[in-house]
DRENMI-56457 format. One record per residue (C-alpha): residue in one letter; x negated, y negated, z negated. Coordinates in steps of 0.5 Angstrom, whole numbers, plus 2048, in hexadecimal, padded with zeros to 3 digits. Example, Ala and Ser with C-alpha at 12.3 -4.5 7.8 and 13.67 -1.06 7.14 Angstrom:
BEGIN
A7E78097F0;S7E58027F2;
***
This chain:
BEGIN
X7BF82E7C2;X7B982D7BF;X7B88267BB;X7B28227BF;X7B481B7B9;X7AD81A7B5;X7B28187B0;X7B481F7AF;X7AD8227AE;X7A68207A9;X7A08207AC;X7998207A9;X79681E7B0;X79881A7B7;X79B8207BC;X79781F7C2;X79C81C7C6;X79C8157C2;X7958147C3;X79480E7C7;X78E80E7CC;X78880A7C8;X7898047CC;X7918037CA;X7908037C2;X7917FE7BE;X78A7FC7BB;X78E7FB7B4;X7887F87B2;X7887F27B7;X7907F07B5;X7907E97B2;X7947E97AB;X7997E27AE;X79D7DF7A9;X79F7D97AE;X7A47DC7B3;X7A87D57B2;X7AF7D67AD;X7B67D27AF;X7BA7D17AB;X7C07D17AE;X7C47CD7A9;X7C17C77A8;X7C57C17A9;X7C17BE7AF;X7C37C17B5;X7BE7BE7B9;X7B87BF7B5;X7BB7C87B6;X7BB7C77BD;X7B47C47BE;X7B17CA7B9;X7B47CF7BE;X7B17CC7C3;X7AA7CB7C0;X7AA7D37BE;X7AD7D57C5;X7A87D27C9;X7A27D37C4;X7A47DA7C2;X7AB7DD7C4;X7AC7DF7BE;X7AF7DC7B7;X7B37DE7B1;X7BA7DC7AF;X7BB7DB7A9;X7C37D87A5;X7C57DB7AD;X7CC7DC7AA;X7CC7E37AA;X7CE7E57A3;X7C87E979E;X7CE7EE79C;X7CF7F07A5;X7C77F17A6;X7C57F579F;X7CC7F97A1;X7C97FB7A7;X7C27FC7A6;X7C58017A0;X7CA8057A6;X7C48067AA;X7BF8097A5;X7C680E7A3;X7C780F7AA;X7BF8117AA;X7C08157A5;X7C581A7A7;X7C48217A9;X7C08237AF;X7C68267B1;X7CB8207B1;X7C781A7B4;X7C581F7BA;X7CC8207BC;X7CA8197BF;X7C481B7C1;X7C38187C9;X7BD8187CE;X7C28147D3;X7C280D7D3;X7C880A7D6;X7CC80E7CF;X7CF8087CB;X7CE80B7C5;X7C78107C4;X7C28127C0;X7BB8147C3;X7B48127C1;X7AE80F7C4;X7B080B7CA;X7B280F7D1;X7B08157CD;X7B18197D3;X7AC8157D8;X7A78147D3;X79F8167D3;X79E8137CC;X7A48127C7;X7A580D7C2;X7A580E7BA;X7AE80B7BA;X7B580F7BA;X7BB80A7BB;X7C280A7BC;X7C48057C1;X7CC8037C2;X7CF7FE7C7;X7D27F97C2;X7D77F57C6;X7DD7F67C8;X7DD7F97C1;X7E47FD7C2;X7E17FF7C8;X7DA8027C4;X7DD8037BE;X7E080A7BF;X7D980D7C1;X7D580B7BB;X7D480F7B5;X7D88127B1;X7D38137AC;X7D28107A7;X7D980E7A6;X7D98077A6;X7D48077AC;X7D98047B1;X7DC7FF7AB;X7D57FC7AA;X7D27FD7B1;X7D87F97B3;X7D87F37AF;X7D07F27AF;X7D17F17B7;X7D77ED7B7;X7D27E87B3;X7CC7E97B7;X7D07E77BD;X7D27E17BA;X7CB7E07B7;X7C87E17BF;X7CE7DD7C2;X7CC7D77BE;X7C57D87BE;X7C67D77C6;X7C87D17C4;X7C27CE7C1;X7BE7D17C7;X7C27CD7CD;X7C17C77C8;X7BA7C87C8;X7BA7C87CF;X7BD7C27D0;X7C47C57D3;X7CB7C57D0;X7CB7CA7CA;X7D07CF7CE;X7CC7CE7D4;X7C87D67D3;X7D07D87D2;X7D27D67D8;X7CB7DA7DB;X7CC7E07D7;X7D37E17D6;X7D87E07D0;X7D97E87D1;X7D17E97CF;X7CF7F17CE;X7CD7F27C7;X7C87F87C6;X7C57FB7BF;X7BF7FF7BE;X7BF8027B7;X7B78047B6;X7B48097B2;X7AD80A7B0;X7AA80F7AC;X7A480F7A7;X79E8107AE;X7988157AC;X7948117B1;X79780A7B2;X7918077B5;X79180D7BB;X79880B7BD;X79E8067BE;X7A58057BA;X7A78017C0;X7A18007C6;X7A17F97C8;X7A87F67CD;X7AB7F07CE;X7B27F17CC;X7B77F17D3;X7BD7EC7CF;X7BE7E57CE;X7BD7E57C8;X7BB7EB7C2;X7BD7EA7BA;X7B97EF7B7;X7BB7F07B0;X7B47F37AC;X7B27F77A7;X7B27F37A1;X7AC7F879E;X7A77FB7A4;X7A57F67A9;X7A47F97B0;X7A57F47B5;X7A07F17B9;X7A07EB7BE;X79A7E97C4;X7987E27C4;X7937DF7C7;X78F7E67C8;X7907E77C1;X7957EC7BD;X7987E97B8;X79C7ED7B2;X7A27EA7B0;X7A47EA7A8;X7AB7EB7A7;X7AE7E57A3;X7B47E679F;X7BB7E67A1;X7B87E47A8;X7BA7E77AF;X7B47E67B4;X7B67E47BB;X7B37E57C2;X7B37E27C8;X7B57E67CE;X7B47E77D4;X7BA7E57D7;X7B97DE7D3;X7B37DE7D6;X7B57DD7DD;X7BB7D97DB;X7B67D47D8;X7B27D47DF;X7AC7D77DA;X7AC7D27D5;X7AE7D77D0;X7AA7DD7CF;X7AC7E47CF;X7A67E67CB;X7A27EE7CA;X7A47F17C3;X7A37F87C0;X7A47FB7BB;X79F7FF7B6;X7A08057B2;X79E8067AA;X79B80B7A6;X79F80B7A0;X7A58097A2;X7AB8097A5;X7AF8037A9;X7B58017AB;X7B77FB7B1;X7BC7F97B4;X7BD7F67BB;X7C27F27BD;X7C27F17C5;X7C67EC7C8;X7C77ED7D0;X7CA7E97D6;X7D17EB7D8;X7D27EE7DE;X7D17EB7E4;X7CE7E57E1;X7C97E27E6;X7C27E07E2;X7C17DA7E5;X7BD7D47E1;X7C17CD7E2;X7BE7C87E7;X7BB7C37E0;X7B77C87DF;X7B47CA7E6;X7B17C37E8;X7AB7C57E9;X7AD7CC7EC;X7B07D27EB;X7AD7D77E8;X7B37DD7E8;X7B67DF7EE;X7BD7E07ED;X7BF7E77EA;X7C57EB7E6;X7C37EF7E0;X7C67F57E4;X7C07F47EA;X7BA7F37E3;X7BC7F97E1;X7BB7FC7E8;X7B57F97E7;X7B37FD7E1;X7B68037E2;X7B38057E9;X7AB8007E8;X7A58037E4;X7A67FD7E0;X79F7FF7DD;X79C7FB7E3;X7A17F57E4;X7A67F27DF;X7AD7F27E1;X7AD7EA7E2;X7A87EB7E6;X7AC7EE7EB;X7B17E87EC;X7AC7E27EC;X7AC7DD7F2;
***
């Protein structure tokens, strides 16, 4: 099988089939540089004021950081190391993972949907399902050797941080703090998306990640502390997010937006590739249980609702069998 990972080759030129058409690229020169995405300290004392600054970034932005989130140092540095090892392997090793389907619960693949694309996409990345761990766990790498160790423990952490994170959001909208467990679930599915970008020839021709929403409830997103890469669309303008040490970067996604009846946005991001070096992310992705019903709670549906009520099965519906080039998904179950 021959290798199609940009990880795995050196380009001194962009390949035609990562070229975008002129009108999808992503004007580097019209990014603003944004220092003020809003930092929470997720420590402080005063519960109250944390939770009216969730609110504030979730209505303005629909991204903040975190910072003291309860997530040891020695967990994330840990993580960020396994990944770059496993990067590291031998063709050879990280294609005995190599996937194009996705409904695998352990692949590596490149791109986005490699195989239905016109343009591709400047990233390789292994995704696993996280939750049941003794469910998952068997299907993961062996290799490194303390992959499954380390990936184990940096989920167990995330989830807890996403639960908790949770709480503050259902505060800041008014409801009780187990109100988006009760709508969500306590058996959430919990995904992670170790992303790979390679050093570009040409990053201003292509995307590391084209512009998305995420179609989560929420994304915990552990950035390269180095190279920055993530760009997020606010009033028209693209913004570049600087990485802020030992912060994760959080994003509201689009189940969170139909349960907040449109009041918390699931806002557009990309992801820019660099010239010179290589960069690491990881993605966090925690996702409706089974059967939940997205349903927004009657106190925040006063002056209508904006969703109809839909399952994250029927979204996904959605996604696969749409052109989601015309229509964004939460289009579809608007009332």
């Amino acid at each position: 099988m021959a290798t199609k990972l940009i990880s795995s080759a050196q380009f001194t030129t962009l390949p035609k089939n990562y070229i975008r058409p002129e009108s999808d690229r992503p004007r580097l020169s019209e990014v603003v540089q944004c220092d003020d995405i809003p930092i929470i300290d997720l420590g402080a004392a005063d519960r109250a004021a944390v939770v009216n600054q969730i609110a504030d970034a979730c209505r303005h932005y629909g991204f903040f950081k975190v910072i003291n989130h309860g997530v040891p140092k020695e967990t994330t540095e840990k993580m960020l190391s396994t990944v770059r090892e496993f990067y590291a392997l031998p063709v050879e090793e990280k294609m005995k993972l190599y996937s194009e389907d996705m409904s695998k619960t352990c692949r590596l693949s490149t791109s986005y949907i490699v195989n239905t694309e016109s343009v591709n996409i400047w990233r390789d990345y292994l995704r696993i399902h996280c939750y049941p761990l003794h469910k998952y766990m068997p299907d993961w790498p062996s290799m490194p050797p303390t992959f499954r160790d380390v990936a184990s423990n940096y989920c167990t952490e995330v989830r807890k941080l996403g639960f908790r994170l949770q709480e503050f959001i259902a505060e800041s909208l008014g409801l009780p703090k187990d109100a988006l467990w009760k709508i969500f679930g306590t058996e959430q599915a919990q995904h992670m998306s170790m992303n790979y970008y390679p050093p570009c020839p040409q990053p201003d021709l292509t995307y590391g990640l084209a512009a998305h929403t995420d179609s989560d409830i929420l994304t915990i997103l552990l950035p390269d502390a180095e190279v920055p890469g993530l760009q997020v669309l606010k009033d028209g303008k693209w913004l570049a997010v600087k990485p802020h040490p030992d912060a994760f970067v959080i994003n509201i996604a689009d189940q969170l937006e139909a349960v907040s009846n449109g009041l918390y946005k699931s806002i557009w991001h990309r992801v820019i590739a660099n010239s010179d070096k290589e960069r690491i992310s990881i993605a966090s992705f925690i996702c409706p249980a089974d059967g939940a019903k997205i349903s927004a709670p009657e106190s925040l549906t006063t002056d209508g609702k904006r969703y109809k009520d839909f399952t994250y099965d029927e979204y996904y519906n959605v996604v696969w069998t749409h052109n989601l080039d015309e229509k964004h998904p939460l289009e579809f179950f608007k009332n």
